[in-house]
C-alpha positions as CSV (number, residue, x, y, z in Angstrom):
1,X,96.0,88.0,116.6
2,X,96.9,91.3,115.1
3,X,100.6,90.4,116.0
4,X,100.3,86.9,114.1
5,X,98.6,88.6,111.0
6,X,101.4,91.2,110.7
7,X,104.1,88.3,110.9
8,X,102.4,86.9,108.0
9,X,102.1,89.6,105.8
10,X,105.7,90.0,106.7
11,X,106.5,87.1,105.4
12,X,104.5,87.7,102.3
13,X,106.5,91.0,102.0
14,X,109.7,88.7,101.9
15,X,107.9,86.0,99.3
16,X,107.1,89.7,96.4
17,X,110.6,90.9,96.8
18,X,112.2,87.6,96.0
19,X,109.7,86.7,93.6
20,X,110.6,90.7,91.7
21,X,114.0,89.7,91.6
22,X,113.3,86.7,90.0
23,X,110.8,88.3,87.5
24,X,114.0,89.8,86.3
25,X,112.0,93.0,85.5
26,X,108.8,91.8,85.2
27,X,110.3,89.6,82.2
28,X,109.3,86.1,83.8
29,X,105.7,85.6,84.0
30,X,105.2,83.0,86.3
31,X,107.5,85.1,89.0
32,X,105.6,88.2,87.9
33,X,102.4,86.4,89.1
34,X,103.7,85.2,92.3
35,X,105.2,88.4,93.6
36,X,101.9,90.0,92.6
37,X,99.5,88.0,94.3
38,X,102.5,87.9,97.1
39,X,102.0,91.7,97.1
40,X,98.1,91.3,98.1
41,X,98.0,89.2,100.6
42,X,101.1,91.7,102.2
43,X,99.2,94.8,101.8
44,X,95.9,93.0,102.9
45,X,97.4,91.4,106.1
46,X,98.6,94.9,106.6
47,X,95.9,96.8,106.5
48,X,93.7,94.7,108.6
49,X,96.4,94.5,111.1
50,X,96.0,98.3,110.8
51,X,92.6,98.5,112.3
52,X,94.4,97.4,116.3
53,X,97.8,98.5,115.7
54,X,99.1,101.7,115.7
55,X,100.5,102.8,112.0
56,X,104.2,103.7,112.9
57,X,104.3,100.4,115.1
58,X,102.9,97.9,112.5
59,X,104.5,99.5,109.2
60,X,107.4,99.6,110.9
61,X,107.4,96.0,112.0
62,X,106.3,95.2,108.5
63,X,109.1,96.4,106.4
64,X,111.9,95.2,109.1
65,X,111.0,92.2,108.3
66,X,110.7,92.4,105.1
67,X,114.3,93.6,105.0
68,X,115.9,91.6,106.9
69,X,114.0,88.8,105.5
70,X,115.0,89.7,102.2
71,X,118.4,90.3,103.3
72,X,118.7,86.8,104.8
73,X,117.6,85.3,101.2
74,X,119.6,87.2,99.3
75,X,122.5,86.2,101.2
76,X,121.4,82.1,101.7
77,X,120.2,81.8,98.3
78,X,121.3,84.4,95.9
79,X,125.4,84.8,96.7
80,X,124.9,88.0,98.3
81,X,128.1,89.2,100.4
82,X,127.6,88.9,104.1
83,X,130.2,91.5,105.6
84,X,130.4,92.5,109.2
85,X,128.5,96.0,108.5
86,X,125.8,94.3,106.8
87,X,125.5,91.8,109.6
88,X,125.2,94.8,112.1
89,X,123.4,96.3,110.2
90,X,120.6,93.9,110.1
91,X,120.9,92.9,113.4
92,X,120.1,97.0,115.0
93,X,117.3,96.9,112.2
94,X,116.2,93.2,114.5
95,X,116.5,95.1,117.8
96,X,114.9,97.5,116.6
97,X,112.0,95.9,115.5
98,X,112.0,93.7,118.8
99,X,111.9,97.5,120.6
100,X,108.7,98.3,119.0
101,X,107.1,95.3,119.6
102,X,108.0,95.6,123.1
103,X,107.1,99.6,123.6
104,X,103.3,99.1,121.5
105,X,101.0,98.5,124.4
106,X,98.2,96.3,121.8
């Protein structure tokens, strides 16, 4: 479950930093209020993943994907470039993510 609740806040990690660039500096309110309440639930699922996880493990697993999540959006949806270093780059920060998972006993 702990696994599962890390995903999400993850995912919510992905949901603030797209939301922040959309807030265009904090300049757009309804943005603003998305990425903030996006930021919660993050941090929240975090920390309660926290309490079975080890720290390096789950922080760890929480900002890869919020990176590479990020990434991905930014290049689907915002016209970011998509070079052959950046798609290395995001696919050692996947591997090691999946290494990790796969070397955290919980």
């Amino acid at each position: 479950m702990a696994w599962l609740v890390l995903f999400l806040a993850g995912l919510f990690e992905i949901v603030w930093a797209f939301a922040m660039k959309a807030s265009y500096g904090f300049t757009r309110p309804v943005p603003t209020l998305i990425m903030a309440v996006a930021m919660l639930l993050s941090f929240g699922l975090l920390a309660w993943s926290m309490r079975v996880l080890p720290l390096g493990t789950a922080y760890t697993i929480w900002t890869g994907i919020g990176a590479v999540g990020a990434f991905i959006i930014g290049v689907a949806f915002l016209g970011e470039p998509l070079g052959p270093m950046r798609a290395l780059a995001a696919v050692l920060i996947v591997s090691g993510l999946v290494m990790m998972k796969l070397a955290t006993p919980a």
